[in-house]
N, CA, C and O atoms as CSV, one atom per row, in Angstrom:
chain,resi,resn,atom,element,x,y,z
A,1,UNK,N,N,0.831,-1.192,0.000
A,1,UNK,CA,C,0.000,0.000,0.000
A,1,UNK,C,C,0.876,1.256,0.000
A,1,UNK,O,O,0.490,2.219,-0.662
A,2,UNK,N,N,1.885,1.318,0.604
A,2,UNK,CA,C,2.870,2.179,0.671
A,2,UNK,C,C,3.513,2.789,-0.864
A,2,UNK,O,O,3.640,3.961,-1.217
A,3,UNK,N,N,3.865,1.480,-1.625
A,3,UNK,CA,C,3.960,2.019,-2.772
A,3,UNK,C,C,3.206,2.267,-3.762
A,3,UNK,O,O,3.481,2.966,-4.737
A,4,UNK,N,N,1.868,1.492,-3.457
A,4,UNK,CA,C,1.159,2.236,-4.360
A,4,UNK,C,C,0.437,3.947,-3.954
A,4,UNK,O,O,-0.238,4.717,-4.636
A,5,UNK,N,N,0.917,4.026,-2.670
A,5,UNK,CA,C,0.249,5.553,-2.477
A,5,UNK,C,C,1.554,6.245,-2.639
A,5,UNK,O,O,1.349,7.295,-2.029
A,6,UNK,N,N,2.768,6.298,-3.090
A,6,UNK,CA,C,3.662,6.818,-2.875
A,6,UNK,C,C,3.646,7.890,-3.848
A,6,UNK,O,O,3.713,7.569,-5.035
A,7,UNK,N,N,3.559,9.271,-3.492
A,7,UNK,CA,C,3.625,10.085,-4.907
A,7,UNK,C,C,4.980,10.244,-5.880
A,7,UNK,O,O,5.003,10.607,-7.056
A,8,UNK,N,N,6.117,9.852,-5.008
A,8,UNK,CA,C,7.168,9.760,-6.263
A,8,UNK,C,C,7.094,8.447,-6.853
A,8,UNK,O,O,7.485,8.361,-8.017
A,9,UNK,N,N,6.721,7.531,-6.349
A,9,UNK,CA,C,6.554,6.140,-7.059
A,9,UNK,C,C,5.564,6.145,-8.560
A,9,UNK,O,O,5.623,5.457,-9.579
A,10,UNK,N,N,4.608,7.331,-8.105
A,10,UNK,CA,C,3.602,7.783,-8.842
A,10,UNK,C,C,3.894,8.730,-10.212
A,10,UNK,O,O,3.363,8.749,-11.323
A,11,UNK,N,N,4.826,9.389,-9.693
A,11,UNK,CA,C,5.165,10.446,-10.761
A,11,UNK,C,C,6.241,9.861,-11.576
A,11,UNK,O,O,6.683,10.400,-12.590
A,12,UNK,N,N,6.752,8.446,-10.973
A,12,UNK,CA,C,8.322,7.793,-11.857
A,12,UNK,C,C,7.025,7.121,-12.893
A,12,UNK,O,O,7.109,7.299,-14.108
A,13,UNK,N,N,5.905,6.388,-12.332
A,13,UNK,CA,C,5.552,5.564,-13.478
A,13,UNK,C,C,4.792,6.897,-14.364
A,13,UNK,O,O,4.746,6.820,-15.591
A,14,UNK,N,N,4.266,7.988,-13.716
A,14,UNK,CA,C,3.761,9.256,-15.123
A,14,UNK,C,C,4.827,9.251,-16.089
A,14,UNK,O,O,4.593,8.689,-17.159
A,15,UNK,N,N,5.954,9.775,-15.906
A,15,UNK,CA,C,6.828,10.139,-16.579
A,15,UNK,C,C,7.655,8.435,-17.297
A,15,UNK,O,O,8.548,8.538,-18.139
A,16,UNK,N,N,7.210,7.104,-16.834
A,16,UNK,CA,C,7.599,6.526,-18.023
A,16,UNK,C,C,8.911,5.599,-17.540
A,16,UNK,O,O,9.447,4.646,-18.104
A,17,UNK,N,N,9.221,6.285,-16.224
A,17,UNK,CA,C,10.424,6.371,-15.309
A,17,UNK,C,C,11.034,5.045,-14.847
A,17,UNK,O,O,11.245,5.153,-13.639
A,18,UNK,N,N,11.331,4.088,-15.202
A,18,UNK,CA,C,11.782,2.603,-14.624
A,18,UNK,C,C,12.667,2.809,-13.535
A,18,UNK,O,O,13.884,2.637,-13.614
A,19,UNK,N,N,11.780,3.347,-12.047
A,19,UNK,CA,C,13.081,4.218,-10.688
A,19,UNK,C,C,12.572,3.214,-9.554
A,19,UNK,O,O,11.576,3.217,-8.830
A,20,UNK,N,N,13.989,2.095,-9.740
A,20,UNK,CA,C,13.975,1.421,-8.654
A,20,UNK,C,C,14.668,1.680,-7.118
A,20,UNK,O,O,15.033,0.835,-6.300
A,21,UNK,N,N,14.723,3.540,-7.012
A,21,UNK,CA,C,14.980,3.842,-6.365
A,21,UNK,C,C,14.005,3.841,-5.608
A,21,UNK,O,O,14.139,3.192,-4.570
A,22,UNK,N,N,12.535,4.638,-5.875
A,22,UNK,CA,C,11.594,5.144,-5.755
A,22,UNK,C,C,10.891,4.189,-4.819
A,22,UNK,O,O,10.455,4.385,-3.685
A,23,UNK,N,N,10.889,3.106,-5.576
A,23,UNK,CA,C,10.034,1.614,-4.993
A,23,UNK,C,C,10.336,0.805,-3.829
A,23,UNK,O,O,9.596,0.181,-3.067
A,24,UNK,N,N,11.970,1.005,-3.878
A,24,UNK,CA,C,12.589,0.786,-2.547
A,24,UNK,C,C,12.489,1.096,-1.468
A,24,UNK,O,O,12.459,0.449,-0.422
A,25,UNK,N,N,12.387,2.925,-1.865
A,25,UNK,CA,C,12.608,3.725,-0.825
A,25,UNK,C,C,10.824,3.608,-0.353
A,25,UNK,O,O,10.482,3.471,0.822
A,26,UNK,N,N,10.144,3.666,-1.152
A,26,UNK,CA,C,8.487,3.176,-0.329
A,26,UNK,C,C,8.418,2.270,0.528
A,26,UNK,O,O,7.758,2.321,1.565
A,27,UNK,N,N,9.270,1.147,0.060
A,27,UNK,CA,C,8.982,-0.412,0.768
A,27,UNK,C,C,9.627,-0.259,1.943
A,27,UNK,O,O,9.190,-0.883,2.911
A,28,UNK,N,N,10.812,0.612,2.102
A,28,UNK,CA,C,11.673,0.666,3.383
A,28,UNK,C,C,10.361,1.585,4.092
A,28,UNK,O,O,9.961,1.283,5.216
A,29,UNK,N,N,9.888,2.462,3.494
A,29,UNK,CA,C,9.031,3.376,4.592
A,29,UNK,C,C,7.797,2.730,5.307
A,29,UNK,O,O,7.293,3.148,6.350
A,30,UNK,N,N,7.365,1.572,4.529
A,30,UNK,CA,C,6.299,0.260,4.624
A,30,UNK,C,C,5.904,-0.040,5.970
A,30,UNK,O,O,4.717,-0.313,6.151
A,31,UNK,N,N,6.854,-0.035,7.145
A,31,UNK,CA,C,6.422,-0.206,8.201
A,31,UNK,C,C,6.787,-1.906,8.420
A,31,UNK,O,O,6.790,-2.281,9.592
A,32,UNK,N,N,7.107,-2.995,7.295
A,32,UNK,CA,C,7.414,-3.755,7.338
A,32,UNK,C,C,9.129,-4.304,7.675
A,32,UNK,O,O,10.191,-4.136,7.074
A,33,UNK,N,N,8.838,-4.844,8.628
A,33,UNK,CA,C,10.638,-5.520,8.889
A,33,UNK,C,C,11.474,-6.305,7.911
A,33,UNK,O,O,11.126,-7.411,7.496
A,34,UNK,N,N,12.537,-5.727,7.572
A,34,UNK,CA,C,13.114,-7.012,6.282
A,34,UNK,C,C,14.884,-6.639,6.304
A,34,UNK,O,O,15.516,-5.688,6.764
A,35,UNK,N,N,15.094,-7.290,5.923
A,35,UNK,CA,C,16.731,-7.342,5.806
A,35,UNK,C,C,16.810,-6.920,4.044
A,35,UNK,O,O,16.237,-7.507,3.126
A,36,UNK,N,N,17.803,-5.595,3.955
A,36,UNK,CA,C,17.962,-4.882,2.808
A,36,UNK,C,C,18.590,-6.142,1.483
A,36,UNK,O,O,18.457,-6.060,0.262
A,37,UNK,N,N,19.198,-7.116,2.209
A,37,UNK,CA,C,20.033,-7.755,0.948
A,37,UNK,C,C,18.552,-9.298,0.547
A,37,UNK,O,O,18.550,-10.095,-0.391
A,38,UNK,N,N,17.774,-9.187,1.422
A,38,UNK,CA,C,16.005,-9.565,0.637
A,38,UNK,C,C,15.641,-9.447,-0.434
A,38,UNK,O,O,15.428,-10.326,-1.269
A,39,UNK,N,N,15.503,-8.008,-0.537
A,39,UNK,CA,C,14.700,-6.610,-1.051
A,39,UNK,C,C,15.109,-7.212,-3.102
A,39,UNK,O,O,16.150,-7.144,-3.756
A,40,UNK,N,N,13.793,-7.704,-3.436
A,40,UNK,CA,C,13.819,-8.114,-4.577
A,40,UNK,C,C,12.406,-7.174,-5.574
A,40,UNK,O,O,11.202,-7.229,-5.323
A,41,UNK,N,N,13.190,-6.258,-6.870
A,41,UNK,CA,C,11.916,-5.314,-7.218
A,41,UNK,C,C,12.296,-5.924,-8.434
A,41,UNK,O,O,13.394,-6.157,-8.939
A,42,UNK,N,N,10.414,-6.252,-9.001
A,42,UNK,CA,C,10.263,-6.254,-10.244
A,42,UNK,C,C,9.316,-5.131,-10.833
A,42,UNK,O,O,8.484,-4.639,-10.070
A,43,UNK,N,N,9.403,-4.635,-12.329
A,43,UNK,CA,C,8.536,-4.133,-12.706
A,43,UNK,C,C,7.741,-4.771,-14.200
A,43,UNK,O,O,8.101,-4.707,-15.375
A,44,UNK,N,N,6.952,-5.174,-13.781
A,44,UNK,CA,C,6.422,-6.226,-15.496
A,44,UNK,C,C,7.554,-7.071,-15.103
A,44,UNK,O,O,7.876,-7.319,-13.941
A,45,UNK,N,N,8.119,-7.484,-16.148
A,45,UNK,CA,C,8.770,-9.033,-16.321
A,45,UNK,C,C,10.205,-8.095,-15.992
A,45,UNK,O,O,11.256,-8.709,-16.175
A,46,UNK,N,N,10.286,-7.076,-15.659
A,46,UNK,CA,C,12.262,-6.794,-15.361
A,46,UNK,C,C,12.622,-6.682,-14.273
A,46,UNK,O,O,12.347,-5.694,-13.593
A,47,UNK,N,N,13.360,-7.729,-13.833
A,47,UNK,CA,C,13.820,-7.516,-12.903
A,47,UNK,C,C,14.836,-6.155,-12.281
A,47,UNK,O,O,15.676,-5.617,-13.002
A,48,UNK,N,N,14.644,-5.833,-11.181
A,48,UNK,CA,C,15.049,-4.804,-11.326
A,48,UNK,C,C,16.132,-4.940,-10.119
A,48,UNK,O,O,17.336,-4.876,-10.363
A,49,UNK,N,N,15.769,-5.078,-9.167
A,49,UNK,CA,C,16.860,-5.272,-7.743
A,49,UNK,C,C,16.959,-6.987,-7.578
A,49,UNK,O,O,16.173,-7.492,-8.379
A,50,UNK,N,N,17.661,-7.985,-6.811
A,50,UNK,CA,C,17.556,-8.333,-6.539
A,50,UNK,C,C,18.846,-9.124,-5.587
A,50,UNK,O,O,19.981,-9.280,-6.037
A,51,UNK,N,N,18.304,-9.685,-3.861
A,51,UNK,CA,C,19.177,-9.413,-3.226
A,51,UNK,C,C,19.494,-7.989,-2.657
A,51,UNK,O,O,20.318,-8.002,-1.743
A,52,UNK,N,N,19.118,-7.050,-2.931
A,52,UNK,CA,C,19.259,-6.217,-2.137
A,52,UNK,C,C,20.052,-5.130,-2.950
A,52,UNK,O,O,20.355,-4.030,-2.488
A,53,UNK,N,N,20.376,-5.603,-4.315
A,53,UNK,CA,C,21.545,-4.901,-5.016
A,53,UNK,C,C,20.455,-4.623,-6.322
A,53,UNK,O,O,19.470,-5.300,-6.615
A,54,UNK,N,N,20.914,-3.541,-6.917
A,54,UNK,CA,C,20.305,-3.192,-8.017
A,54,UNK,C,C,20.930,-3.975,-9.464
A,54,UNK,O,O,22.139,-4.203,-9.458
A,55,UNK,N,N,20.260,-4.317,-10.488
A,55,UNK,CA,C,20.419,-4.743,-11.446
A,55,UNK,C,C,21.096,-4.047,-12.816
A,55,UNK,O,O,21.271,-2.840,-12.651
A,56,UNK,N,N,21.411,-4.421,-13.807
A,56,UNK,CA,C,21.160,-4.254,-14.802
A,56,UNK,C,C,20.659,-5.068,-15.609
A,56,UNK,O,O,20.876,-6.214,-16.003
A,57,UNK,N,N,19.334,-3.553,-15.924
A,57,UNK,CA,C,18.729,-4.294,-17.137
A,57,UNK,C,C,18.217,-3.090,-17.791
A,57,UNK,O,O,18.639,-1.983,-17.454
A,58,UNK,N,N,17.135,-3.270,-18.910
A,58,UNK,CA,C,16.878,-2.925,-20.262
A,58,UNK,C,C,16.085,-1.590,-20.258
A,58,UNK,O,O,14.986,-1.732,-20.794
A,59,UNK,N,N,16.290,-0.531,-19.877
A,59,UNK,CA,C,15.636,0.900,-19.070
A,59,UNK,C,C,14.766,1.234,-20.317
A,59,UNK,O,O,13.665,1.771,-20.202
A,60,UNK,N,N,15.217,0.950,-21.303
A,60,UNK,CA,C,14.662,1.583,-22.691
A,60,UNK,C,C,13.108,0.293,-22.758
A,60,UNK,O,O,11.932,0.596,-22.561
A,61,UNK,N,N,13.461,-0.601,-22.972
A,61,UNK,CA,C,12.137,-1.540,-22.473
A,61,UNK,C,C,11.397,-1.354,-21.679
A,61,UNK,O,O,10.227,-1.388,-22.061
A,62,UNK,N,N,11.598,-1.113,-20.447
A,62,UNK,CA,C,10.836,-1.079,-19.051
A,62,UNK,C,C,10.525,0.082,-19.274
A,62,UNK,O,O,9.317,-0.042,-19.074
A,63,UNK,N,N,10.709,1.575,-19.644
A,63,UNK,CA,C,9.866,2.298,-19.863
A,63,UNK,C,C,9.406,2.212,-20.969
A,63,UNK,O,O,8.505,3.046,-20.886
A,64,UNK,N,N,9.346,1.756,-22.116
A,64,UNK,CA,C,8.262,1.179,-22.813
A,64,UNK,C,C,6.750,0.085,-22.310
A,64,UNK,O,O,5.524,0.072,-22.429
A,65,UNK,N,N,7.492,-0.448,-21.909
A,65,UNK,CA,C,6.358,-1.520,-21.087
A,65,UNK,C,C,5.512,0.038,-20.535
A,65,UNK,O,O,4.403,0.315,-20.991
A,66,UNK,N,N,6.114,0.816,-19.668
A,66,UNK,CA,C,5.465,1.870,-19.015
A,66,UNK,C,C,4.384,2.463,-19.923
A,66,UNK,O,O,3.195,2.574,-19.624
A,67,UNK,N,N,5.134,2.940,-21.422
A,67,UNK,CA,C,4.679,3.399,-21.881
A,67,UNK,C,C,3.436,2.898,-22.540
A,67,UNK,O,O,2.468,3.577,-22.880
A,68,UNK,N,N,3.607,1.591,-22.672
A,68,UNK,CA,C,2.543,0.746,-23.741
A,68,UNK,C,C,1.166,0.437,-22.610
A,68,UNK,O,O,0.124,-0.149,-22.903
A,69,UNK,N,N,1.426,0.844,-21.680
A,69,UNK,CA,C,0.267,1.092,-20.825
A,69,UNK,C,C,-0.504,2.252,-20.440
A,69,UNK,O,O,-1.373,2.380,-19.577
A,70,UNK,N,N,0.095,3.231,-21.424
A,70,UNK,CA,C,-0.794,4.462,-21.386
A,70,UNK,C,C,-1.084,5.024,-22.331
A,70,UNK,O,O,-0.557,4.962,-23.442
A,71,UNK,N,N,-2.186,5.794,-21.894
A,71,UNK,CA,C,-2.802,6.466,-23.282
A,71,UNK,C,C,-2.960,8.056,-23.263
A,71,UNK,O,O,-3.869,8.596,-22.633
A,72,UNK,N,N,-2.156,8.656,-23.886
A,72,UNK,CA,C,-2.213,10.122,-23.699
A,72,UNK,C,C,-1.420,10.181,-22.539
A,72,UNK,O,O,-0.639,9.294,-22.196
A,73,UNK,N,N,-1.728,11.749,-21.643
A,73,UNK,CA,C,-1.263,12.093,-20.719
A,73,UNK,C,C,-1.294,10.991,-19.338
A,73,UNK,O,O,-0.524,10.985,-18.378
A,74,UNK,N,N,-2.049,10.405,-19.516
A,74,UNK,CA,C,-2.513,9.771,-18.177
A,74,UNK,C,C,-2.990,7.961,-18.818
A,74,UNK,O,O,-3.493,7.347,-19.760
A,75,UNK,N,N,-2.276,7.794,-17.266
A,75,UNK,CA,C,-2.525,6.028,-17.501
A,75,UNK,C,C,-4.099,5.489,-17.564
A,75,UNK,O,O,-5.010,6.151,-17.068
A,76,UNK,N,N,-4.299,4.313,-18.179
A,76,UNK,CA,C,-5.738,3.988,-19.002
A,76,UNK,C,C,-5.945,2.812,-17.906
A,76,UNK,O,O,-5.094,2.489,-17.077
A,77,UNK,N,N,-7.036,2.317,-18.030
A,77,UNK,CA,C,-7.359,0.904,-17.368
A,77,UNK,C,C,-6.384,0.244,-17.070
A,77,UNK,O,O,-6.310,-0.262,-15.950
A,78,UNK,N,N,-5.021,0.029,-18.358
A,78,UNK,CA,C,-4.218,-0.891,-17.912
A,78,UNK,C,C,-3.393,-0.942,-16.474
A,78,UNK,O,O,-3.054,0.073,-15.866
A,79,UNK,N,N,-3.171,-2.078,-16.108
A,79,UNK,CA,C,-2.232,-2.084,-14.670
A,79,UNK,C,C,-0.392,-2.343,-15.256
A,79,UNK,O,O,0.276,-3.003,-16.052
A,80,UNK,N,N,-0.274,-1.308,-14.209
A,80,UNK,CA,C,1.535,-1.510,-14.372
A,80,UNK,C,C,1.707,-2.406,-12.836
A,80,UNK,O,O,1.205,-2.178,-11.735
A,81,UNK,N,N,2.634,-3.501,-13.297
A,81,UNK,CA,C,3.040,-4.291,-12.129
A,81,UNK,C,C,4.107,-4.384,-11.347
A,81,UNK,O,O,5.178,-4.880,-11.697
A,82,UNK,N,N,3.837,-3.867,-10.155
A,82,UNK,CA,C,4.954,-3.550,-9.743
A,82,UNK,C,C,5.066,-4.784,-8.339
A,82,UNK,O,O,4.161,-4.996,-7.532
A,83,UNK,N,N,6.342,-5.421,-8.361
A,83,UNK,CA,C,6.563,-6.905,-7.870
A,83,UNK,C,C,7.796,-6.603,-6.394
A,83,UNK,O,O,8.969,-6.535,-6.759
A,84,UNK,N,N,7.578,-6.460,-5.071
A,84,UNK,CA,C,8.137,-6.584,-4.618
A,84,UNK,C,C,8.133,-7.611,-3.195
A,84,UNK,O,O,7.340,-7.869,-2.290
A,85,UNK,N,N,9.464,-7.996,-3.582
A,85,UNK,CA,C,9.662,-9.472,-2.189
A,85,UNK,C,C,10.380,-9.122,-1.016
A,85,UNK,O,O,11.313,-8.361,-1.274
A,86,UNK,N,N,10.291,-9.352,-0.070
A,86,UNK,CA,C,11.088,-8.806,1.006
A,86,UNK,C,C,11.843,-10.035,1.841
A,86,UNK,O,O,12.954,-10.096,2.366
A,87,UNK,N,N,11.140,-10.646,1.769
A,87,UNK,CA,C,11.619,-12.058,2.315
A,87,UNK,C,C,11.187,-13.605,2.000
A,87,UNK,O,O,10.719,-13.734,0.868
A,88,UNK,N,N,11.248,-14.740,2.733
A,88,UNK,CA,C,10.906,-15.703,2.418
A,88,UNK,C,C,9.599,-16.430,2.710
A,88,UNK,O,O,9.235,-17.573,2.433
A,89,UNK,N,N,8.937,-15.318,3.421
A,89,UNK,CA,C,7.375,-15.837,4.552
A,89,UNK,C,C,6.300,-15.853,3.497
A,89,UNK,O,O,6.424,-15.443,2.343
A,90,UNK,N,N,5.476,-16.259,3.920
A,90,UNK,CA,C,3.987,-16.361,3.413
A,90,UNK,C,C,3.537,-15.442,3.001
A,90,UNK,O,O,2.785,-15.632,2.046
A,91,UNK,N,N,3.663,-14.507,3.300
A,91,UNK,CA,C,2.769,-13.135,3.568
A,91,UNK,C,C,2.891,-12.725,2.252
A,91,UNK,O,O,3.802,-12.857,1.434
A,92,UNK,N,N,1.018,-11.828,2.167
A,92,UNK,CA,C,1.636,-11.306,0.338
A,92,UNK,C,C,0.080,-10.521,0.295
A,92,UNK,O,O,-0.994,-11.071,0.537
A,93,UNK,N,N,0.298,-9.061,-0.089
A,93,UNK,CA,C,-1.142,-8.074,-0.015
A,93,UNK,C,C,-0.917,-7.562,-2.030
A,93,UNK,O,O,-0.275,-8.133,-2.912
A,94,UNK,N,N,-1.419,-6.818,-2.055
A,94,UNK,CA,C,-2.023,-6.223,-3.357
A,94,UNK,C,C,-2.822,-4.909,-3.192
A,94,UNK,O,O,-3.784,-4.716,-2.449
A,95,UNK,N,N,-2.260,-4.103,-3.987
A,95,UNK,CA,C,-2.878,-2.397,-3.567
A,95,UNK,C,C,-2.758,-1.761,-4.921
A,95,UNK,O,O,-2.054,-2.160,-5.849
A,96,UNK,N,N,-3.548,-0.716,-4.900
A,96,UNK,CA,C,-3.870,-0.172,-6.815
A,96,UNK,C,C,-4.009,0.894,-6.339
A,96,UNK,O,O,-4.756,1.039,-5.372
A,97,UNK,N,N,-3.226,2.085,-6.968
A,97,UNK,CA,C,-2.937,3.647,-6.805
A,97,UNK,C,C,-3.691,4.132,-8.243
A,97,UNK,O,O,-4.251,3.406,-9.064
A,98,UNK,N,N,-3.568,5.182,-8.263
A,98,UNK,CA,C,-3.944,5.969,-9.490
A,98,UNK,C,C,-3.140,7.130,-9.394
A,98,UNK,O,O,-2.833,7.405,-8.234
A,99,UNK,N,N,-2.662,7.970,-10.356
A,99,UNK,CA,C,-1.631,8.762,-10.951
A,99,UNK,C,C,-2.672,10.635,-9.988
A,99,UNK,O,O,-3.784,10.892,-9.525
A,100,UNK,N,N,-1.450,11.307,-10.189
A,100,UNK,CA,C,-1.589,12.922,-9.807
A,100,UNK,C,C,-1.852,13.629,-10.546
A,100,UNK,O,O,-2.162,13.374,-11.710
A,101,UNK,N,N,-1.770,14.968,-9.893
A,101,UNK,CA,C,-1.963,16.156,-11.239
A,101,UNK,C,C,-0.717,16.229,-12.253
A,101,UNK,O,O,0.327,15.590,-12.117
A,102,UNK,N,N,-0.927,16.861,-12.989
A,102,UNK,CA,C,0.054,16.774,-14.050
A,102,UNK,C,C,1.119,17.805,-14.094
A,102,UNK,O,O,2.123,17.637,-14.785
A,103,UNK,N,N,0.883,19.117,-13.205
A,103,UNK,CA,C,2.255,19.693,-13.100
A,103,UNK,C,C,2.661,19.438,-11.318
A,103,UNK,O,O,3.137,20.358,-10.653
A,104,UNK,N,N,2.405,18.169,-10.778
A,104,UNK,CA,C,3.098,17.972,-9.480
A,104,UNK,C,C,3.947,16.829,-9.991
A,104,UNK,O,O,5.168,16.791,-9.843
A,105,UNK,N,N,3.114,15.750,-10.698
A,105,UNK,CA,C,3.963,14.885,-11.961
A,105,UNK,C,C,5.288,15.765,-12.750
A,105,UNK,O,O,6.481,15.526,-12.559
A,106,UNK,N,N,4.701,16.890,-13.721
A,106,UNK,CA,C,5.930,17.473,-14.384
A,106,UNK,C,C,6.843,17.790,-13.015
A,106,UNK,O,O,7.978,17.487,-13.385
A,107,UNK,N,N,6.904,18.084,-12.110
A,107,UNK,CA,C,8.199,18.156,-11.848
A,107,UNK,C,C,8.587,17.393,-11.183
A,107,UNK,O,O,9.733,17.647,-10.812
A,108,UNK,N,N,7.995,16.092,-10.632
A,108,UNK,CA,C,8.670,15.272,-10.260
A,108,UNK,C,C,9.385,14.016,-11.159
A,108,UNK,O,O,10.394,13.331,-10.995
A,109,UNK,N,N,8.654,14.062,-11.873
A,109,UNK,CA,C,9.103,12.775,-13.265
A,109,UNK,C,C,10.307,13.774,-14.493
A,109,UNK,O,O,10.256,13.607,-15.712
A,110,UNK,N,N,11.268,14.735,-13.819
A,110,UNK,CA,C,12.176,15.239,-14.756
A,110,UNK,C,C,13.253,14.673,-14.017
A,110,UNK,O,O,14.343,14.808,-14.573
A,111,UNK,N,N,13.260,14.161,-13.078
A,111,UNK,CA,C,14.860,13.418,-12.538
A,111,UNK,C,C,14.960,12.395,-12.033
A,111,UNK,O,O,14.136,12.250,-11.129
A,112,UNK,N,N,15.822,11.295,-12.238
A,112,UNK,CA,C,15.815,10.058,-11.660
A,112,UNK,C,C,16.818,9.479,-11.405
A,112,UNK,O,O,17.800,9.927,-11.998
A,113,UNK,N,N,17.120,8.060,-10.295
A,113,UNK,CA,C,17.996,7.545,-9.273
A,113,UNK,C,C,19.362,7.456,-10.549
A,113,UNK,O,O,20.478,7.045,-10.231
């Protein structure tokens, strides 16, 4: 829930933004206990962190994926998936945000991790 209410989490996917900074830094604010070298982020099928360490992968894709889920200024029905693991337990919730205004977006989606 954390990241989906997160407004920079919000303004990385406006702007298109593949910021696995953003997603991290929600999940640490989560209120949930976890050990940082856990901390596994996907977005759609890219992996993005995992172990606790950030990845490389395909930025030009993953904001496409971003992109191929919106229409115009603002995101459409489609869902962007955003995948994060923290540990090895059972436990597992699901939460759906919706996007901001568009010049609190413009200036937050002009810089990234």
């Amino acid at each position: 829930k954390t990241i989906a209410g997160s407004s920079l989490v919000k303004s990385a996917i406006f702007g298109r933004d593949p910021n696995w900074g953003r997603i991290a830094g929600a999940a640490g604010r989560a209120g949930v206990k976890f050990e940082q070298e856990q901390l596994q982020i996907k977005l759609g099928d890219f992996l993005m962190m995992e172990n606790g360490q950030p990845l490389d992968f395909d930025r030009a894709a993953a904001s496409e994926y971003l992109k191929q889920r919106a229409a115009g200024e603002y995101l459409k029905d489609d869902t962007v998936l955003i995948s994060v693991k923290v540990g090895d337990g059972v436990g597992s919730g699901k939460a759906w945000g919706c996007d901001l205004s568009y010049d609190y977006v413009k200036i937050n989606a002009e810089y990234t991790t």
